[in-house]
N, C-alpha and C positions, 0 to 999 in steps of 0.2 A: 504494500500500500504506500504510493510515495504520495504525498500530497503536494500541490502547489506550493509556487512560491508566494501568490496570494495569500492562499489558504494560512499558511506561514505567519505573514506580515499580520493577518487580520488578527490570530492569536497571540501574537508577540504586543500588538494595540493593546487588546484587552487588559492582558496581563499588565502592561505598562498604565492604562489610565486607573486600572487598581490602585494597585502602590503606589501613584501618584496622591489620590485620595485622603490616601494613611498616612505619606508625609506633609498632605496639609491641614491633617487634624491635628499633626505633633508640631508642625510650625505656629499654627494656632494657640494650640495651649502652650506652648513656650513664649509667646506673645504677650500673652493674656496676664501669664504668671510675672514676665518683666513690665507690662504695665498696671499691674496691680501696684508692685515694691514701689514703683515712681511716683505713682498716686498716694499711697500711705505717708511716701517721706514727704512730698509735698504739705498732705496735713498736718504731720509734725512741723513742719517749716513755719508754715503758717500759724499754731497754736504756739511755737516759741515765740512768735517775733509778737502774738499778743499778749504773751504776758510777758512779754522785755519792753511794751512801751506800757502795760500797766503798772510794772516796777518803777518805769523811770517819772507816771504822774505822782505813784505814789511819794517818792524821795523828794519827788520837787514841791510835792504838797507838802509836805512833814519840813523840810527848808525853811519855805515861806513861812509857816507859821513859825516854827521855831524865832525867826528873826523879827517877827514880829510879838511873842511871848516866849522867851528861851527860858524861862523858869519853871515850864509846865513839860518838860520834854515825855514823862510816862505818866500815867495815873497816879504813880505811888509820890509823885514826888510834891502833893499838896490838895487842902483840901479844894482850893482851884482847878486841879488837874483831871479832875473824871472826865470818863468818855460825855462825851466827844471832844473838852478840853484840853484834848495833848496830844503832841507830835506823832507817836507809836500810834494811836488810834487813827489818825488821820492818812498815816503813811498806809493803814494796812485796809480802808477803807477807799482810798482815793481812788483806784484801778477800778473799782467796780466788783460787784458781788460774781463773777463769772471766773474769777481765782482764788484757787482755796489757799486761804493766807495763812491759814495753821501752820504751815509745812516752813513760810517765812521767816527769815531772824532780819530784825530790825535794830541796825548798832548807829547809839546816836554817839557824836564826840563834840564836844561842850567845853572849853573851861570854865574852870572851881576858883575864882566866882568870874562870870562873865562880864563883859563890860560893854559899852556900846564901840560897835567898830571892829569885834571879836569874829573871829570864825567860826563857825558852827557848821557840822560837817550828817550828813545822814547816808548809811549805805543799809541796802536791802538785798539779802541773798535770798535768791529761790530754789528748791532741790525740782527740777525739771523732766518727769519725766518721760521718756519715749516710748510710742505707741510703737512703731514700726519693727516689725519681729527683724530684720537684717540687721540694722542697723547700729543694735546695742552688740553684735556681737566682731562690728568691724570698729567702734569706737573705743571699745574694750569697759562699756561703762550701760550700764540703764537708764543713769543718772546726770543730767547737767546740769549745774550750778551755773545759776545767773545771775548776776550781779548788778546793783542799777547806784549809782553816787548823785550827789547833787551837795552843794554849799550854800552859804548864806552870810550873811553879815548880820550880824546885829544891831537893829535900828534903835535910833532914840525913842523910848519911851514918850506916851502925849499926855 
């Protein structure tokens, strides 16, 4: 039984538009799976970069008041000082209720005793962390610390 060499080509087609098939269902989901990663870090990008400008309203809110009340810097430090009259409350409030500020440490620097014209200094770290399964394991971390500063002066008292 010899067959054509039609006959031939037409079964060698077949066989080729098969397999063709199955490597574009694997080029597919090999797509699929490097635009997902792309997408994930993208959101992380994006939820870093808002809470790196809600740290840096926060620092600069907690600044300004300080410079304009530097004796109220935490609650504890007068009976003046309750929330919502002090620096830590105002830095950890400023950003907005859409970051969980628990996680935050809020370090004010102040000199003992302050005077008008003094520096007052507020930094705010945040522990950051990443949603994106790849990522934490090529930065060697889960976690990024973010950090946001801001200064101020201390204004004449009215």
């Amino acid at each position: 039984m010899n067959m054509s060499r039609f006959a031939k080509r037409l079964i060698r087609q077949k066989f080729l538009a098969r397999s063709e098939r199955g490597q574009s269902l694997v080029e597919m989901t090999l797509g699929f799976v490097i635009l997902l990663l792309v997408a994930s870090g993208l959101l992380d990008l994006g939820r870093l970069y808002f809470v790196y400008v809600a740290l840096e309203d926060g620092a600069g809110e907690a600044a300004t008041y300080l410079a304009i009340n530097p004796a109220c810097a935490y609650a504890t430090d007068g009976a003046n000082c309750a929330d919502p009259s002090n620096a830590e409350f105002r830095a950890s409030t400023a950003g907005g209720h859409l970051v969980d500020w628990s996680d935050a440490t809020v370090t004010i620097t102040r000199p003992d005793p302050y005077a008008q014209g003094d520096e007052i200094g507020v930094q705010i770290a945040y522990p950051f962390k990443l949603l994106t399964p790849v990522i934490p394991d090529i930065a060697g971390a889960n976690t990024i610390t973010l950090t946001a500063d801001a200064k101020s002066v201390v204004l004449p008292s009215s």
